[in-house]
PDB file with SEQRES, HELIX, SHEET and CRYST1 records, atoms N, CA, C and O in Angstrom:
SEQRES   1 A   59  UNK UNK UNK UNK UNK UNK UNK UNK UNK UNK UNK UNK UNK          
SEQRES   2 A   59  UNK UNK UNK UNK UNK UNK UNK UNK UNK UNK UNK UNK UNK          
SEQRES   3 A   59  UNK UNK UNK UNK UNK UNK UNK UNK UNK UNK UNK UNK UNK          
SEQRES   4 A   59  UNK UNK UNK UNK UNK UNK UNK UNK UNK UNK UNK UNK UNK          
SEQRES   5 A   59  UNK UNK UNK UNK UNK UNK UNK                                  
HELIX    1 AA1 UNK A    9  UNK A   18  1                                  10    
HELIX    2 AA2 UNK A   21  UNK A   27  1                                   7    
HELIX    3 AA3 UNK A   34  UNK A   37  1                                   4    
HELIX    4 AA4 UNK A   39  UNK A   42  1                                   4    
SHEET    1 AA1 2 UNK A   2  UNK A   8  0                                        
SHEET    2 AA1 2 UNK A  50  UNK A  56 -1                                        
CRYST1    1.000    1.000    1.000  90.00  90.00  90.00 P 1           1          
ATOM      1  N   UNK A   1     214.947 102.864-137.148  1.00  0.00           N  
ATOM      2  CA  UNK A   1     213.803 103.335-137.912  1.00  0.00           C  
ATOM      3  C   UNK A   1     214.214 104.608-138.651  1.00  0.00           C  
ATOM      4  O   UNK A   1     214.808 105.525-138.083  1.00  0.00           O  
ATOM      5  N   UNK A   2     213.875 104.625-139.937  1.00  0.00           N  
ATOM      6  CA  UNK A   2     214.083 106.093-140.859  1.00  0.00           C  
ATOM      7  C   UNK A   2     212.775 106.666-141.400  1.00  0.00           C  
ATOM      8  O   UNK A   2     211.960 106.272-142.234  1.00  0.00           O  
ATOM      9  N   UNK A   3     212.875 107.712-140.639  1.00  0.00           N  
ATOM     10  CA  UNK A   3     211.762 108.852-140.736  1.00  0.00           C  
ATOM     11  C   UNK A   3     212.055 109.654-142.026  1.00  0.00           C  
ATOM     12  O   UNK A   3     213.121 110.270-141.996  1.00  0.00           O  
ATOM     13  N   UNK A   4     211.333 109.765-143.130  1.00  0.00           N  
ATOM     14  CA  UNK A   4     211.229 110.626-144.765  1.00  0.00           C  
ATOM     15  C   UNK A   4     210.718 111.743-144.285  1.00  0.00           C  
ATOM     16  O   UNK A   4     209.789 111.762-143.478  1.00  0.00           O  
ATOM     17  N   UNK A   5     211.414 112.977-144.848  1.00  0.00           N  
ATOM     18  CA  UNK A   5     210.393 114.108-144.230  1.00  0.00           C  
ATOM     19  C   UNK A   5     211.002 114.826-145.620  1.00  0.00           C  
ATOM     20  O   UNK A   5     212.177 114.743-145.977  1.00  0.00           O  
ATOM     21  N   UNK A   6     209.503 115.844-146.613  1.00  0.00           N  
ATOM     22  CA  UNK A   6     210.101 116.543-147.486  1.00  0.00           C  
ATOM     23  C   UNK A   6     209.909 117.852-146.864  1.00  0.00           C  
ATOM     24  O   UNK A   6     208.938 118.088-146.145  1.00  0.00           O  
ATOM     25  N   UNK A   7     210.641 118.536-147.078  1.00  0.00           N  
ATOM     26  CA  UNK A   7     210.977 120.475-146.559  1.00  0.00           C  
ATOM     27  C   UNK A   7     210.684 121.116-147.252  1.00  0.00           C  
ATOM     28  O   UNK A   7     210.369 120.561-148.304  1.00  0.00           O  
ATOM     29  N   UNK A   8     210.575 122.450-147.242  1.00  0.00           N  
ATOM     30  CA  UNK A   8     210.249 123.497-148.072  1.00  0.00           C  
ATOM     31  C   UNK A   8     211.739 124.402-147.439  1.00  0.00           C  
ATOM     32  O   UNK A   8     212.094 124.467-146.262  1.00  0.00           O  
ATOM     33  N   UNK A   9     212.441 125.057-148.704  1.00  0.00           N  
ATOM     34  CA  UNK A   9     213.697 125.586-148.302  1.00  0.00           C  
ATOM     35  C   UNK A   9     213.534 126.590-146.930  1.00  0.00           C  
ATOM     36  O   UNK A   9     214.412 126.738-146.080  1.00  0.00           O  
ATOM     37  N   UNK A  10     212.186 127.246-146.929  1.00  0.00           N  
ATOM     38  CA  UNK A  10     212.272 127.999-146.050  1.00  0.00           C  
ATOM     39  C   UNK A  10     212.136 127.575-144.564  1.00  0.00           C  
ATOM     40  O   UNK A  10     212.421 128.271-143.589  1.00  0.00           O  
ATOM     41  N   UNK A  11     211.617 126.219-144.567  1.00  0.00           N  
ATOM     42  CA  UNK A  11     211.328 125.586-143.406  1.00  0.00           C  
ATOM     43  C   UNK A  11     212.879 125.040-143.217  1.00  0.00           C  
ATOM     44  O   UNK A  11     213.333 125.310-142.106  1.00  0.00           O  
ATOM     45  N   UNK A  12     213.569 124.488-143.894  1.00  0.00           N  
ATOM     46  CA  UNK A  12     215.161 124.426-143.804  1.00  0.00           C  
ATOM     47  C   UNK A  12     215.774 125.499-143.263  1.00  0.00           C  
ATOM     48  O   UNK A  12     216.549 125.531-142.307  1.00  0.00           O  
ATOM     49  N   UNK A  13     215.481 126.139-143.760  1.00  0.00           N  
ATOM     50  CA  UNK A  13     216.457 127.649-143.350  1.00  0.00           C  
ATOM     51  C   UNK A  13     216.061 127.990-142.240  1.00  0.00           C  
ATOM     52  O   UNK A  13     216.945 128.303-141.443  1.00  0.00           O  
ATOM     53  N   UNK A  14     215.051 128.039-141.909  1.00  0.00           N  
ATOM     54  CA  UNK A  14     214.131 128.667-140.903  1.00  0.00           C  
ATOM     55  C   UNK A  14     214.857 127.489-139.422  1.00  0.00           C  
ATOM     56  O   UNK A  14     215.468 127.921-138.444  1.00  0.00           O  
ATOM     57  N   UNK A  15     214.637 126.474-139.614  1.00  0.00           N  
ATOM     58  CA  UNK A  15     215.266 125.285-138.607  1.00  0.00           C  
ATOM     59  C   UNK A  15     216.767 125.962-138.561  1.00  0.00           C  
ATOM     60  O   UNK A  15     217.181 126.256-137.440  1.00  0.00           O  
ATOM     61  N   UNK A  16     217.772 126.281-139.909  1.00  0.00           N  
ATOM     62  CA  UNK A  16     218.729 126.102-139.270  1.00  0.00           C  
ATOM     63  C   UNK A  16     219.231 127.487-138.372  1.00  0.00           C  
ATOM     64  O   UNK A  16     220.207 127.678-137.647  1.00  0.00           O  
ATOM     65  N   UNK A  17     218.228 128.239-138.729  1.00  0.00           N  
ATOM     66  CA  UNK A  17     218.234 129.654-138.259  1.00  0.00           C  
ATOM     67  C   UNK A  17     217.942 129.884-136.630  1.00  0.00           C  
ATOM     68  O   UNK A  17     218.272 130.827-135.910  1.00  0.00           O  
ATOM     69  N   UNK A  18     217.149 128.581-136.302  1.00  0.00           N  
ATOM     70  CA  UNK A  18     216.782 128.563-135.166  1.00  0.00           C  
ATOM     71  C   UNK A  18     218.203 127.694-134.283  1.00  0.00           C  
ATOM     72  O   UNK A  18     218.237 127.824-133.059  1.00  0.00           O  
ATOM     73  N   UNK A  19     219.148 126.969-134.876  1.00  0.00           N  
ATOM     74  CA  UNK A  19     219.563 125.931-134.599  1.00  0.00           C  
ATOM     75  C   UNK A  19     219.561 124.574-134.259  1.00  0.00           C  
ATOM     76  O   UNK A  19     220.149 123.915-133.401  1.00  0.00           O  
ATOM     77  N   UNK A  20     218.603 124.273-135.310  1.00  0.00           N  
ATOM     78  CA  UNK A  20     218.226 122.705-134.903  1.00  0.00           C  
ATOM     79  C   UNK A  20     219.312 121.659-135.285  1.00  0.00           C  
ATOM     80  O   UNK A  20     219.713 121.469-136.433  1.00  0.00           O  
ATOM     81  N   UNK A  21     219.545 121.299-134.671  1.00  0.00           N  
ATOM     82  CA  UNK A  21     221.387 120.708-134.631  1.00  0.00           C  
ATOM     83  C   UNK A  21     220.561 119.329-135.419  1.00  0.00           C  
ATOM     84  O   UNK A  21     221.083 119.113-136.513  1.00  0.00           O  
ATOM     85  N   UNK A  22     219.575 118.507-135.151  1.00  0.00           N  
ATOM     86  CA  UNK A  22     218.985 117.648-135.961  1.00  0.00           C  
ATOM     87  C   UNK A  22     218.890 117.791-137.410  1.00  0.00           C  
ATOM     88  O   UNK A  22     219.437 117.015-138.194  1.00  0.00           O  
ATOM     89  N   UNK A  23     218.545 118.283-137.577  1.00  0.00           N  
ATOM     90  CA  UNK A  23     218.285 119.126-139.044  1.00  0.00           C  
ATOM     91  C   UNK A  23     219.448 119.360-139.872  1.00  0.00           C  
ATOM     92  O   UNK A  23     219.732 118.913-140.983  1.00  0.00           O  
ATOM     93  N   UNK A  24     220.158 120.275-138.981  1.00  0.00           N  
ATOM     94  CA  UNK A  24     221.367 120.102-139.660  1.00  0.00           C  
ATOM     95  C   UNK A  24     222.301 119.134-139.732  1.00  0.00           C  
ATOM     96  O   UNK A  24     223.079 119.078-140.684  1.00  0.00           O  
ATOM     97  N   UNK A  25     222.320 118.303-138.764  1.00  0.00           N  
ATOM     98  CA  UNK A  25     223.046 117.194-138.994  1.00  0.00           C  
ATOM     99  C   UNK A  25     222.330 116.145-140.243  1.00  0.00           C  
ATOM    100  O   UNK A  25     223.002 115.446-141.001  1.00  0.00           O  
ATOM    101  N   UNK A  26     220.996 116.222-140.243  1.00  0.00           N  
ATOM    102  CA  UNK A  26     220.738 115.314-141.491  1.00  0.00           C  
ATOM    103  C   UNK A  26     220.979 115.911-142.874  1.00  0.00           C  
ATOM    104  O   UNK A  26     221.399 115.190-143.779  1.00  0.00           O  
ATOM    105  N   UNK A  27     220.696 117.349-143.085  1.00  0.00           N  
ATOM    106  CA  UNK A  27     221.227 118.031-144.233  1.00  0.00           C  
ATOM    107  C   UNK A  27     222.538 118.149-144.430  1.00  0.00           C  
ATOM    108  O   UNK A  27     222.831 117.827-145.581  1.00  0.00           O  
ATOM    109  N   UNK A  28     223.474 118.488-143.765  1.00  0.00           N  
ATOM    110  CA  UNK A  28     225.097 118.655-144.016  1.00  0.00           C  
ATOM    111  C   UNK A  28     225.773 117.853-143.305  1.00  0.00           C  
ATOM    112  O   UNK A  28     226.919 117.666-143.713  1.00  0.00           O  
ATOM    113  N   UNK A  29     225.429 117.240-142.262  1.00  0.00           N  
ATOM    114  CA  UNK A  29     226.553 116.072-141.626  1.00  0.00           C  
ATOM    115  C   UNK A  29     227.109 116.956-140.799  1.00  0.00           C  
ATOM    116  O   UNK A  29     228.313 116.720-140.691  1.00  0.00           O  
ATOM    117  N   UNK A  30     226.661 118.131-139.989  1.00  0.00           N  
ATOM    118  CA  UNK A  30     227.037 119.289-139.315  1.00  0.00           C  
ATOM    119  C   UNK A  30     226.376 119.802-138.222  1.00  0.00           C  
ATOM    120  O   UNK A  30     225.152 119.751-138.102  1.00  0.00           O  
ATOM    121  N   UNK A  31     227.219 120.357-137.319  1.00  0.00           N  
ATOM    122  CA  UNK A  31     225.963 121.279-136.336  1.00  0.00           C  
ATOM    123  C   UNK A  31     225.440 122.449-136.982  1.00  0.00           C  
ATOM    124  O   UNK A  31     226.054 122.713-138.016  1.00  0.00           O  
ATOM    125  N   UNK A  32     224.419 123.304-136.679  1.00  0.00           N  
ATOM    126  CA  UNK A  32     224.541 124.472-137.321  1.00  0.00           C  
ATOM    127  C   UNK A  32     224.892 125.384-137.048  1.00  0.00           C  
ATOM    128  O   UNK A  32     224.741 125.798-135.898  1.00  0.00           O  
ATOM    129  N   UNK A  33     225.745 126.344-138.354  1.00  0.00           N  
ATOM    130  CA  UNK A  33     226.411 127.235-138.226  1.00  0.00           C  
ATOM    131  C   UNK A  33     226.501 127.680-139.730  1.00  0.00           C  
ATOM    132  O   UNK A  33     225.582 127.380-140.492  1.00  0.00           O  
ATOM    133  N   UNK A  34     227.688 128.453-140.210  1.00  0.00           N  
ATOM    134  CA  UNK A  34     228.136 129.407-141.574  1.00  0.00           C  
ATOM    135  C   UNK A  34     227.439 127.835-142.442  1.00  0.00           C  
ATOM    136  O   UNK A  34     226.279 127.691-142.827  1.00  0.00           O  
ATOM    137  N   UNK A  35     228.070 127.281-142.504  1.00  0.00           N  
ATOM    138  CA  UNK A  35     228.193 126.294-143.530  1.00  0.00           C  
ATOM    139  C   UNK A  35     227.009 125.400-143.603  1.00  0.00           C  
ATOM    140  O   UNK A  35     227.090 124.652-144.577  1.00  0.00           O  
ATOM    141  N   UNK A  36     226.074 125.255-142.984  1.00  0.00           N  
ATOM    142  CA  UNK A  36     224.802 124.911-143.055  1.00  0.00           C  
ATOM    143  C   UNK A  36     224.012 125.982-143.645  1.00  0.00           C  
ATOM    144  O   UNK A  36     223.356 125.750-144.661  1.00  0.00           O  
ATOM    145  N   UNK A  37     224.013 126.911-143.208  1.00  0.00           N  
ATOM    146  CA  UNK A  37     223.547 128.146-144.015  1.00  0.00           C  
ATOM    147  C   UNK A  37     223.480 128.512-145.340  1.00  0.00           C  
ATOM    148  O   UNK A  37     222.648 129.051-146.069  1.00  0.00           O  
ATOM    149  N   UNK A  38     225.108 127.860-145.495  1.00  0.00           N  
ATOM    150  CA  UNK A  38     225.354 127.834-147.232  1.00  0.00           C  
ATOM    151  C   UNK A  38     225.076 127.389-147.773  1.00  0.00           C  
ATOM    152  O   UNK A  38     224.973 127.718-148.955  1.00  0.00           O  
ATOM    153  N   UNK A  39     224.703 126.148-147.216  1.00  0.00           N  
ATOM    154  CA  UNK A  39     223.936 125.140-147.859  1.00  0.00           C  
ATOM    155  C   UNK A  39     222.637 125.067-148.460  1.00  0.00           C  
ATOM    156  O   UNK A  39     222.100 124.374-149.325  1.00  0.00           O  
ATOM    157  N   UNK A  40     222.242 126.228-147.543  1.00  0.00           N  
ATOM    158  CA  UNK A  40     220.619 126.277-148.061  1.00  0.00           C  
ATOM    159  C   UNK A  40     220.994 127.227-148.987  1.00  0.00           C  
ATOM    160  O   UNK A  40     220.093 127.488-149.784  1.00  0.00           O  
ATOM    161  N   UNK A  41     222.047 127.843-149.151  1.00  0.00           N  
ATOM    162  CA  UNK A  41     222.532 129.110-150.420  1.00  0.00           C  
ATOM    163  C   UNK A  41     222.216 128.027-151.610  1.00  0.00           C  
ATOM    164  O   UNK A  41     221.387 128.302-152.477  1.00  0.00           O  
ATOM    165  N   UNK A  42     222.981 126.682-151.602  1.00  0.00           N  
ATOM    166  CA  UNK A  42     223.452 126.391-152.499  1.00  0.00           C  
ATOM    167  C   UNK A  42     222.482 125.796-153.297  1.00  0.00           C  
ATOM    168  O   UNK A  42     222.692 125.539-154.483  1.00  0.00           O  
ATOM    169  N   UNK A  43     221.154 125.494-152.576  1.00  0.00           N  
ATOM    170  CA  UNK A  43     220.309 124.988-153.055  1.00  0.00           C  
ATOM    171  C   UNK A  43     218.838 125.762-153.115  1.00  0.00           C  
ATOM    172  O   UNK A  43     217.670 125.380-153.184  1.00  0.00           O  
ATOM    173  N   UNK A  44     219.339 126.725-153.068  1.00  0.00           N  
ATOM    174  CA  UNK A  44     218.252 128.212-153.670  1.00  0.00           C  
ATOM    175  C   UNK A  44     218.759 127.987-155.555  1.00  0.00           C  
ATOM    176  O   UNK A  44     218.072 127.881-156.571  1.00  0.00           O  
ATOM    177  N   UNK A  45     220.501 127.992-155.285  1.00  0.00           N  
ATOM    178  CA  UNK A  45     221.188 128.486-156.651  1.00  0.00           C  
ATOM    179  C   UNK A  45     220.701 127.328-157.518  1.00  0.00           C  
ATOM    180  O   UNK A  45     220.830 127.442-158.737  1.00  0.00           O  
ATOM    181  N   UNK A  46     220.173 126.260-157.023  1.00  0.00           N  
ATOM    182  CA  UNK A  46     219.848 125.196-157.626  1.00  0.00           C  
ATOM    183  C   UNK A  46     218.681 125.434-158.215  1.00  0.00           C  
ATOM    184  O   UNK A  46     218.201 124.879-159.203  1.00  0.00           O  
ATOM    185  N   UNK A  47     218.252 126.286-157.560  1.00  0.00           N  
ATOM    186  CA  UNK A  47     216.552 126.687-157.711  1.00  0.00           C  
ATOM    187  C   UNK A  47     215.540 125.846-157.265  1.00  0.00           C  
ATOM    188  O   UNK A  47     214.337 126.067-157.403  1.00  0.00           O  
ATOM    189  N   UNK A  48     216.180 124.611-156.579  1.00  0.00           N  
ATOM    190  CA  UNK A  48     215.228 123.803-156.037  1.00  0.00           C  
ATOM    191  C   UNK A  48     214.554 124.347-155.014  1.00  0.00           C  
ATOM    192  O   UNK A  48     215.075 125.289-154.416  1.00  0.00           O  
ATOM    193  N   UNK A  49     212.813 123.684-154.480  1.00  0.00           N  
ATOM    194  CA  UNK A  49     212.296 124.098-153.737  1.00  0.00           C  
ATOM    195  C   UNK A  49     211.709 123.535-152.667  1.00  0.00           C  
ATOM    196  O   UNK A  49     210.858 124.046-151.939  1.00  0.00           O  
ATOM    197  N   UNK A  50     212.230 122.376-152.589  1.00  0.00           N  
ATOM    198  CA  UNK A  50     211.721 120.771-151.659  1.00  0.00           C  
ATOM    199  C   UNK A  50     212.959 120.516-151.738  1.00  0.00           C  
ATOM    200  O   UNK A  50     213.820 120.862-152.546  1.00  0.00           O  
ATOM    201  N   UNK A  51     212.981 119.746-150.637  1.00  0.00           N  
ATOM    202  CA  UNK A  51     213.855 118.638-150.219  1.00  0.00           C  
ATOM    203  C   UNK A  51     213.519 117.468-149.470  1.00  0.00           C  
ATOM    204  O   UNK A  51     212.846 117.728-148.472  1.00  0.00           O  
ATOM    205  N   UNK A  52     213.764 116.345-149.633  1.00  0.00           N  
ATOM    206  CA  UNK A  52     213.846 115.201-149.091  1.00  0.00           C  
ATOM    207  C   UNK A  52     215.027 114.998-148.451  1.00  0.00           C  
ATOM    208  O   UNK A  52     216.132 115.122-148.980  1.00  0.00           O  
ATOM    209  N   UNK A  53     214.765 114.613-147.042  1.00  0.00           N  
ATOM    210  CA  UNK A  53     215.881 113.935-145.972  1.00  0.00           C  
ATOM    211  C   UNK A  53     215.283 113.075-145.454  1.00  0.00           C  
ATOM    212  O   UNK A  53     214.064 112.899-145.448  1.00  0.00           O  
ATOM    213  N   UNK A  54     216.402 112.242-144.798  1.00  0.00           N  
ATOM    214  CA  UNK A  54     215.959 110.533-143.988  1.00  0.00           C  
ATOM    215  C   UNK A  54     216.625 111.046-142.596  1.00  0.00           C  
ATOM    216  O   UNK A  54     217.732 111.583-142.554  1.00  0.00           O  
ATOM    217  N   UNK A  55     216.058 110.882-141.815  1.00  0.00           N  
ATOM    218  CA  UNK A  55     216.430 110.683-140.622  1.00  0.00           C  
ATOM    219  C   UNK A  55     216.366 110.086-139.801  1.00  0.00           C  
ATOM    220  O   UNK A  55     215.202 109.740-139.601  1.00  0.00           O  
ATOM    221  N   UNK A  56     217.274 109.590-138.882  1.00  0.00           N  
ATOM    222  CA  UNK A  56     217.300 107.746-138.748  1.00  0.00           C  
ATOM    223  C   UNK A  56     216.637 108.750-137.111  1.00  0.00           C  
ATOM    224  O   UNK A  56     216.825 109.918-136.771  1.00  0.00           O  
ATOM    225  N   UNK A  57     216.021 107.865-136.599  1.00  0.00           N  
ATOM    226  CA  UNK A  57     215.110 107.844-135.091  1.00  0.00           C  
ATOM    227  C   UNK A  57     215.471 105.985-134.374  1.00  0.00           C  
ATOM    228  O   UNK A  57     215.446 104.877-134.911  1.00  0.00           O  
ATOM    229  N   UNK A  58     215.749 106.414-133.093  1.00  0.00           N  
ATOM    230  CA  UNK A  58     216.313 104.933-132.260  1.00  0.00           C  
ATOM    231  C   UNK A  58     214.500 104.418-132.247  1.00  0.00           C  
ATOM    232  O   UNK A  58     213.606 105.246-132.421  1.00  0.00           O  
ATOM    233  N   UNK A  59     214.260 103.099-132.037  1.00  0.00           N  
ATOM    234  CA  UNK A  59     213.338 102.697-132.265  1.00  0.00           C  
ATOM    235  C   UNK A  59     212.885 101.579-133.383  1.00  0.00           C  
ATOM    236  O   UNK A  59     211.704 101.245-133.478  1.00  0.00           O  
TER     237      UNK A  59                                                      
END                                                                             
């Protein structure tokens, strides 16, 4: 089953700040750490302000 969820960058950041290893694994393919972080850099520079991710759930 794939769960759609759209974010608000700060709710991104905010997850990966907390370490939600979920989160980050659906945004970067990563645990979190530097490079998840950057990620949300990279998509400030984008100026985007939503995001859409899929996240697959067993079920």
């Amino acid at each position: 089953m794939t769960i759609t969820e759209l974010l608000t960058l700060s709710e991104i950041a905010g997850g990966l700040r907390h370490d939600d290893p979920e989160l980050a694994r659906a945004l970067t393919g990563r645990a979190p750490g530097r490079r998840a972080a950057r990620w949300v850099d990279r998509l400030r520079r984008r100026r985007l302000t939503t995001v859409v991710i899929r996240r697959s759930r067993p079920g």
